[in-house]
One Martini backbone bead per residue (centre of mass of N, CA, C, O) as a GRO file, in nm:
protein
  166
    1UNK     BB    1   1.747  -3.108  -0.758
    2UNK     BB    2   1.937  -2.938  -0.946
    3UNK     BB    3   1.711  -2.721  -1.027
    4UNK     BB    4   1.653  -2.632  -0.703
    5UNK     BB    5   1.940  -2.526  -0.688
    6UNK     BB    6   1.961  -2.311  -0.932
    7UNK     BB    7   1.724  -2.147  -0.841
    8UNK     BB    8   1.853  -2.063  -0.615
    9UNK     BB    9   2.125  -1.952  -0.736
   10UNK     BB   10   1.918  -1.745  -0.880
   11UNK     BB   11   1.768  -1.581  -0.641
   12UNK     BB   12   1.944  -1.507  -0.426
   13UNK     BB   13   2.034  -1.217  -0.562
   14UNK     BB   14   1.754  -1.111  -0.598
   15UNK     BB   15   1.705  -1.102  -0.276
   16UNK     BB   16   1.980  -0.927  -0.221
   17UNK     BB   17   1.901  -0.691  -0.366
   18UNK     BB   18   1.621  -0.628  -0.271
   19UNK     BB   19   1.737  -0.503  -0.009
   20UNK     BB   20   1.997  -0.331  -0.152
   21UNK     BB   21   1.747  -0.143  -0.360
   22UNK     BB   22   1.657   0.055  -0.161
   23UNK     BB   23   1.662   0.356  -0.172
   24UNK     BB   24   1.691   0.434   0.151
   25UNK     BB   25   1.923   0.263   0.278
   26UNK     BB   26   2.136   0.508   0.331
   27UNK     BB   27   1.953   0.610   0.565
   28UNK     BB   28   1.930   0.375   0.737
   29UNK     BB   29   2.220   0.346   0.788
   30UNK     BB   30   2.291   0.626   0.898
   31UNK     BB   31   2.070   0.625   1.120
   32UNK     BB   32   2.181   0.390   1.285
   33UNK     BB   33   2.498   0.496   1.324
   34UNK     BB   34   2.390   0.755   1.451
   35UNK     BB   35   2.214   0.600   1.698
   36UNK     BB   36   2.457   0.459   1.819
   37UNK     BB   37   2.654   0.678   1.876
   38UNK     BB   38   2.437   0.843   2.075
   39UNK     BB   39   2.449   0.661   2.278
   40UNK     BB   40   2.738   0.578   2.349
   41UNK     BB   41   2.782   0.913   2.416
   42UNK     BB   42   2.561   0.924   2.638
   43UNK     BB   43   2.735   0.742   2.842
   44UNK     BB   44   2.983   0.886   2.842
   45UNK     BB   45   2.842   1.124   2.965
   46UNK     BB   46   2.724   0.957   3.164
   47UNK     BB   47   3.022   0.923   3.352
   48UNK     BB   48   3.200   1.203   3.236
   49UNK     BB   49   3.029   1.461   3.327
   50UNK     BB   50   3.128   1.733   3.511
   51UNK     BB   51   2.799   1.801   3.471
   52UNK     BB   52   2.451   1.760   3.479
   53UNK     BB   53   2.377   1.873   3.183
   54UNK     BB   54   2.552   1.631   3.068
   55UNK     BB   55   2.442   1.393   3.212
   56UNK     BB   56   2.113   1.427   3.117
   57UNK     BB   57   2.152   1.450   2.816
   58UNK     BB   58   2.284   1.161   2.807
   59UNK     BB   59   2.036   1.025   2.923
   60UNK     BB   60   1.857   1.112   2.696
   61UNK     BB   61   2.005   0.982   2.455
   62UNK     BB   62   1.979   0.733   2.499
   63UNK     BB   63   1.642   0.695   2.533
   64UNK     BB   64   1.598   0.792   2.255
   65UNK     BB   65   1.808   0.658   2.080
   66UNK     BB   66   1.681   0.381   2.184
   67UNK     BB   67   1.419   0.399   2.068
   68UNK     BB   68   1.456   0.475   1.793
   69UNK     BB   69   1.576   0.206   1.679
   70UNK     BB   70   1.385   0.017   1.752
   71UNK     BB   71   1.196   0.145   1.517
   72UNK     BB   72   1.414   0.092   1.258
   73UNK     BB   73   1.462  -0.193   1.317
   74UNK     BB   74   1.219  -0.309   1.248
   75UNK     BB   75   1.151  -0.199   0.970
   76UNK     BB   76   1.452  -0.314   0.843
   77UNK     BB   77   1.317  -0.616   0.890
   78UNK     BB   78   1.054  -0.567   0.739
   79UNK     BB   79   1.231  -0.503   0.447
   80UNK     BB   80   1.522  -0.667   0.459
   81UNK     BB   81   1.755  -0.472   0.618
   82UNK     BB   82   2.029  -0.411   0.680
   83UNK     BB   83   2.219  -0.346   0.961
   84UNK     BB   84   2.405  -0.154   1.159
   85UNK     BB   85   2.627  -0.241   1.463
   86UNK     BB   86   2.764   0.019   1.450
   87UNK     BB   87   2.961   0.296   1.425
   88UNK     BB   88   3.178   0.472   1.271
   89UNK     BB   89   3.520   0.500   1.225
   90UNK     BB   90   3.469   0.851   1.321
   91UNK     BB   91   3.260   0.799   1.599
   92UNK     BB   92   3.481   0.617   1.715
   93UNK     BB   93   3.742   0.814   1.719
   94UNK     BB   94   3.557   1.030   1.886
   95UNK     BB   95   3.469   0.858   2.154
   96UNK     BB   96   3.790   0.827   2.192
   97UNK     BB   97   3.858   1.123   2.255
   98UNK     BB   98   3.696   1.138   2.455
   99UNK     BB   99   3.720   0.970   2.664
  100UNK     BB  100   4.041   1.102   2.745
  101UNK     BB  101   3.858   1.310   2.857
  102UNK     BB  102   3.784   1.556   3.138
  103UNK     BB  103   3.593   1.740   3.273
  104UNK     BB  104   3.565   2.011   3.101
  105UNK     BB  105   3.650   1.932   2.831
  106UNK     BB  106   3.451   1.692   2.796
  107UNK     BB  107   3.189   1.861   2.779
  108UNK     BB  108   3.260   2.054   2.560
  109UNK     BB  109   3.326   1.839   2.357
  110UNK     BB  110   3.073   1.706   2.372
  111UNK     BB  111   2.861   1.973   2.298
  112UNK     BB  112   2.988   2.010   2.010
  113UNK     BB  113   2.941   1.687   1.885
  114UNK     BB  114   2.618   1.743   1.912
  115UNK     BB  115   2.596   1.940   1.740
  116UNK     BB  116   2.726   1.845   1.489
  117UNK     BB  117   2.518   1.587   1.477
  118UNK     BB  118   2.275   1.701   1.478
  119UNK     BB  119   2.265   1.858   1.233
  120UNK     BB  120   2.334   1.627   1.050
  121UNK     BB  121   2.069   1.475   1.183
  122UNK     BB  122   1.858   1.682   1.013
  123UNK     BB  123   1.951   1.671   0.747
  124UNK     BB  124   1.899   1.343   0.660
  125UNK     BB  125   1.576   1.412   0.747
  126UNK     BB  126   1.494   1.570   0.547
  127UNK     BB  127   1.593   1.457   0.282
  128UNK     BB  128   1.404   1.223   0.324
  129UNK     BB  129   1.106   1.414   0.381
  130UNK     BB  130   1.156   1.512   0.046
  131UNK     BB  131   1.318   1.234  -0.102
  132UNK     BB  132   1.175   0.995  -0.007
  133UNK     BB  133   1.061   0.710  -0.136
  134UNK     BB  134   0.980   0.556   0.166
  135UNK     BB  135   0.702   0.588   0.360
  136UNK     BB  136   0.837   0.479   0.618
  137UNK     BB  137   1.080   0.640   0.631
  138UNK     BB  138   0.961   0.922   0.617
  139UNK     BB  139   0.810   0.908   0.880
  140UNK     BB  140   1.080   0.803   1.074
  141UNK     BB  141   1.137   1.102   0.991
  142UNK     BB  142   0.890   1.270   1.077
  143UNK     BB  143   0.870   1.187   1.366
  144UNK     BB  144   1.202   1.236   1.474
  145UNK     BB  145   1.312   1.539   1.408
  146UNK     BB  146   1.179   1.684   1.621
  147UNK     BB  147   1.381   1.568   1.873
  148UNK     BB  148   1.629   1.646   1.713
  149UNK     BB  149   1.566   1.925   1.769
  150UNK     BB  150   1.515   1.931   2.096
  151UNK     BB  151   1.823   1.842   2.120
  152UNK     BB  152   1.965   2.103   1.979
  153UNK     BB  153   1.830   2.323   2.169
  154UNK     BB  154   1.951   2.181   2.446
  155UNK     BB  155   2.230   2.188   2.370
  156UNK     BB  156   2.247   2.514   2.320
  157UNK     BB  157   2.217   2.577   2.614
  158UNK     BB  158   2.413   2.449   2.737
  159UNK     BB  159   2.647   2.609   2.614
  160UNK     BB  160   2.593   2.909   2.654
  161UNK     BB  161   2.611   2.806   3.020
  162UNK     BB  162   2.915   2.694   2.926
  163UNK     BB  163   3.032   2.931   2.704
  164UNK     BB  164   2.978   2.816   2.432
  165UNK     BB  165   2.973   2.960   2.085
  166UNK     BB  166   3.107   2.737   1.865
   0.00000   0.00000   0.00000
């Protein structure tokens, strides 16, 4: 039994290294925190988004990045990877800031964080499709992509029409 007890003992840690010692670990979790962000704010955008065309935004990001999550849960599940479970709180912080604004205010500030949301998480997904170790990573990266380039082109266009230049 003592013998039994001292293997798992030593095997436990070789088990828990093997889940974080994935190369692609950081994009997993970075994606999954991006991804939960942009559900949380795509609520808060039908919710308070004195536009319509920032509530129907906020209801695709909702659709899409809540199912890019759940492909993502899967995989990360699939190779023994823990993900975080909310936004980073910056994310928080971000999330924050915006529920406390209404009507034109809100929907501007939504646009802005949108577009640099997006940005930043295309730059994340291209890294991962050029550097990552991962092929189901840079796979669920290439797969997701295309739909965040159409998420940001789709959201420069609220922008422009919103006469947001920058």
């Amino acid at each position: 039994m003592k013998s039994v007890l001292a293997s798992l003992v030593l095997i436990a840690p070789l088990v828990a290294f093997g889940a974080d010692s994935n190369p692609d670990a950081t994009f997993y979790k970075k994606a999954a925190e991006g991804g939960i962000a942009e559900v949380d704010a795509g609520r808060l955008a039908q919710q308070k988004g004195d536009s319509q065309a920032v509530k129907t935004f906020g209801a695709m990001m909702v659709k899409d990045h809540s199912a890019a999550n759940e492909k993502l849960h899967a995989l990360a599940t699939s190779k023994n990877i823990s993900l975080p479970t909310s936004a980073t709180i910056g994310d928080m912080a971000a999330k924050a800031e915006l529920d406390v604004l209404s009507g034109d205010t809100f929907d501007k500030s939504y646009i802005k964080s949108q577009i640099k949301d997006h940005n930043g998480a295309i730059a994340l997904f291209k890294k991962e499709i050029a550097s990552g170790q991962d092929p189901d990573a840079r796979a669920f990266a290439s797969a997701t992509l295309p739909a965040l380039r159409m998420h940001l082109k789709k959201i420069k266009t609220i922008a422009a029409d919103a006469g947001i230049t920058k």
